[in-house]
N, C-alpha and C positions, 0 to 999 in steps of 0.2 A: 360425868365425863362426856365430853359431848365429839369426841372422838368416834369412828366406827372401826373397827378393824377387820380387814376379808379373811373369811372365814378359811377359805382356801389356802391364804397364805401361813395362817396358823395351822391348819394341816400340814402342810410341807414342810414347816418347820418341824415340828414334832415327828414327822419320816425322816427328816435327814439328820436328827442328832447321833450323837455315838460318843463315846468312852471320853473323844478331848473335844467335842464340838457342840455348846450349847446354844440353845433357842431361846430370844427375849422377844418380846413385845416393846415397844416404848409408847409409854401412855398418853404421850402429847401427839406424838403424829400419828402411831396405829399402827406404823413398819414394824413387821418381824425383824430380827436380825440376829444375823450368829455368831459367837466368838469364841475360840480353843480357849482351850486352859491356857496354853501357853501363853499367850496376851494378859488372861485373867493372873497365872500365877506372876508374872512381870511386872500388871498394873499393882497387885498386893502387894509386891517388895520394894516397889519403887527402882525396877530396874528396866531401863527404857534400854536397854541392851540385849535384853533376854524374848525382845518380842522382835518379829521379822519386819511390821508394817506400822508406821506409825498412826496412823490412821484405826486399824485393828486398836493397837495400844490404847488411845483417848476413849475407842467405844468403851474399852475394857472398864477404867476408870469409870466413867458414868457409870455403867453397869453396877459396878462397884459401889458405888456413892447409895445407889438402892431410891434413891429418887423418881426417876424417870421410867426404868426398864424393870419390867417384870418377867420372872421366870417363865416358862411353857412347859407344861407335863412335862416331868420325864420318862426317861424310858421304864422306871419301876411307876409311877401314874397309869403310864398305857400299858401296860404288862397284856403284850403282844401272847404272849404262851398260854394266857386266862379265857383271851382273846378265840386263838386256836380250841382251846379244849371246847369254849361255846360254839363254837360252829359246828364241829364234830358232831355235838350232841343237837345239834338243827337240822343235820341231814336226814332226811327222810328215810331213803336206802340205808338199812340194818347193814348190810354187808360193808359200804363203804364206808360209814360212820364206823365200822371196827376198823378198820383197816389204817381208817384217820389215828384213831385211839390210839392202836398199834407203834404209828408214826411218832407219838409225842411220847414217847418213853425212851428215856435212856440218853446216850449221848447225839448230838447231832439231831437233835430233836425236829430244832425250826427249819433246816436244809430239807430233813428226811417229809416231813409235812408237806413243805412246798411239792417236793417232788412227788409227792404221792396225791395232794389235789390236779398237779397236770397231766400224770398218768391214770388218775379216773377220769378224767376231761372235765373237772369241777371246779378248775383254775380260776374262770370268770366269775363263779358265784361266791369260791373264796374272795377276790378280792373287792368282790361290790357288798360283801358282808364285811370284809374290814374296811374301808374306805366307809362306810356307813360309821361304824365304833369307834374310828378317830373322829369322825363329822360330832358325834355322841358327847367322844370326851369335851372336843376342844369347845362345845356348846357350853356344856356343864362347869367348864374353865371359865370361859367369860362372864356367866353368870353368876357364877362365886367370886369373880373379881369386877362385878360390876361396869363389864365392858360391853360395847353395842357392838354389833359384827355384822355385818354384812354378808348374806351365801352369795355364790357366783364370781 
């Protein structure tokens, strides 16, 4: 593939999906790009009624077609809660490392986390520890799928 794609932008991708918004690559030009289900379950039925944007619609299609566009981690790939419990156990400070542990139990786990690394003041180091683990994944992505990436 003589394609490169920015690594960054496949980061971003894989931060902003969610429940109806997926991340692809396309293999020919190296653009991320993103499309709801809504598009996708429209371009399946073949109903060009059921999607908001026509434009959305055709990415869907290609998507669809499985030619061009490939997937991006998802959210069970990056499994962000695997993620948290490794940092906890990286902090040095015994006390606060419990405190982390503490956080991720129960309901309201990922809120309760966040809020407890900015009330230790450990906010910057969690997120330059996970901004590294998606850097990690999306690495490990292009090199199982044979893609060149570019950092920066």
């Amino acid at each position: 593939m003589s394609i490169r794609v920015s690594l960054s932008d496949i980061v971003e991708g894989m931060e902003f999906q969610s429940d109806e918004v997926k991340p692809y690559v396309n293999t020919q030009t190296g653009k991320v790009v993103t499309v709801d289900d809504e598009a996708l379950f429209a371009a399946e039925n073949g109903d060009p009624d059921g999607c908001n944007e026509s434009g959305e619609l055709e990415l869907a299609r290609d998507i669809l077609d499985g030619k061009t566009y490939l997937p991006l981690p998802d959210r069970f790939d990056i499994d962000e809660y695997r993620m948290m419990e490794r940092y906890a156990q990286s902090v040095a400070d015994e006390a606060k490392a419990q405190e982390l542990f503490v956080a991720l139990r129960g309901r309201g786990a990922f809120r309760y986390f966040k809020d407890t690394v900015r009330r230790l003041g450990i906010a910057d180091d969690w997120y330059a520890f996970r901004d590294q683990a998606f850097e990690e994944i999306a690495v490990a992505w292009c090199e199982d799928n044979g893609i060149a990436f570019a950092r920066g």
